[in-house]
C-alpha positions in Angstrom: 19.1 88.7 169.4 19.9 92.3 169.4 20.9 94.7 166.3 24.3 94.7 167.7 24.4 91.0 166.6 23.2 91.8 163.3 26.1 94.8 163.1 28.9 92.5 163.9 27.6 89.5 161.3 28.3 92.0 159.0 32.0 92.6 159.5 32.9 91.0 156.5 31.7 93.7 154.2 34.5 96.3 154.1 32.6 99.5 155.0 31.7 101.3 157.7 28.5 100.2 159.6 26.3 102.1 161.6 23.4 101.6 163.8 19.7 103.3 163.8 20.8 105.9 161.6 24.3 107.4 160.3 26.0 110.0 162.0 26.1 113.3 160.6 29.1 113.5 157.4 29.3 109.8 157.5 31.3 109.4 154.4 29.7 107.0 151.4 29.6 103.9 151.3 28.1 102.6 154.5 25.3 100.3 156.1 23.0 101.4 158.4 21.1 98.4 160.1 17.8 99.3 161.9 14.7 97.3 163.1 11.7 97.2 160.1 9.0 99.4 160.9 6.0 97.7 162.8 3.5 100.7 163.0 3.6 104.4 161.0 2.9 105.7 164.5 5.0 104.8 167.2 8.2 104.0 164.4 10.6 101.0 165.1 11.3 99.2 167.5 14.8 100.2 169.6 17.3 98.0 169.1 14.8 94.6 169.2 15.2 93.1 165.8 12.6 90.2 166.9 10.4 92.2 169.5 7.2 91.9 166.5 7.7 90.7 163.2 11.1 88.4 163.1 12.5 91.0 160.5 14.7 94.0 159.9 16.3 96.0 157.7 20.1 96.9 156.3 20.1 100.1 154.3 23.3 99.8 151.7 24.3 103.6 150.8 26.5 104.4 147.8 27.2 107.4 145.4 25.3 105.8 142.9 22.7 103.0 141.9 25.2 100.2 140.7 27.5 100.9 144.1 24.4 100.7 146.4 23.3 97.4 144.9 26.7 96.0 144.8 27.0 96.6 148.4 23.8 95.4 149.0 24.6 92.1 146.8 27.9 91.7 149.3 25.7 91.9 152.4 23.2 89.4 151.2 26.0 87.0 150.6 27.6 87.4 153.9 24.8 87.5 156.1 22.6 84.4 154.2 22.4 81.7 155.8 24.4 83.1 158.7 24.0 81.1 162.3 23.5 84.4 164.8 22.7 83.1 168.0 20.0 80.7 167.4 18.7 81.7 164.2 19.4 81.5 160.8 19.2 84.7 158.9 17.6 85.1 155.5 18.6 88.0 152.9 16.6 89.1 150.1 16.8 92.5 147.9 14.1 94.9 149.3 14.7 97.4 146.3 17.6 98.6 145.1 19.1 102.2 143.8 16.5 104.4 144.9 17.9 108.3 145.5 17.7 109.6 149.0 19.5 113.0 149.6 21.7 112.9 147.0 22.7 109.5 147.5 21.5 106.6 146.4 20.4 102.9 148.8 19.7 99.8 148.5 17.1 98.0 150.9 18.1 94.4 152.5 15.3 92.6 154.0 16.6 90.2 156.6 13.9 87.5 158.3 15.3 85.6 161.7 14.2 82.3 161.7 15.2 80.6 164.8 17.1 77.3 164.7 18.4 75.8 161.4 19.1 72.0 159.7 21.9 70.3 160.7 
């Protein structure tokens, strides 16, 4: 499974979603899905959501508190449960609200666990 998976699993949730990091001027609200950080040193992992640690990370952006979590709310409900590939995703609220250059995100945690009850 590769992030680009994880991008399109979330093509229910009407906003634009980007990879990594957003482009410069991307306009509010978005997503930005990127792999979870595995070492202060050497950063994340490119584009390998399950290289290390079976996890990532969606960042829900909004022009305030209640918009980023409300984005981040729709994103946990659309992606789980959600079959990708051979896993089964599970989303949980990493924190929610918090102001980042005069914006404000959510954080969704999302764990890949492969396979899933039939």
């Amino acid at each position: 499974m590769d992030i680009s998976e994880i991008t399109a699993a979330l093509a229910p949730v009407p906003v634009p979603h980007h990879e990594g990091m957003a482009p410069t001027g991307a306009r509010l609200p978005y997503t930005v899905s990127r792999p979870m950080l595995v070492d202060p040193l050497t950063g994340a992992i490119n584009g390998d959501a399950i290289g290390w640690d079976l996890s990532f990370t969606i960042y829900c952006c909004g022009a305030s508190v209640a918009a980023s979590f409300n984005l981040a709310q729709a994103v946990i409900a659309t992606l789980h449960g959600k079959r990708v590939g051979d896993s089964t995703l599970a989303a949980s609220l990493g924190y929610a609200g918090a102001p980042v250059e005069g914006q404000y995100e959510s954080q969704v945690t999302v764990q890949i666990n492969r396979g899933s009850i039939q």
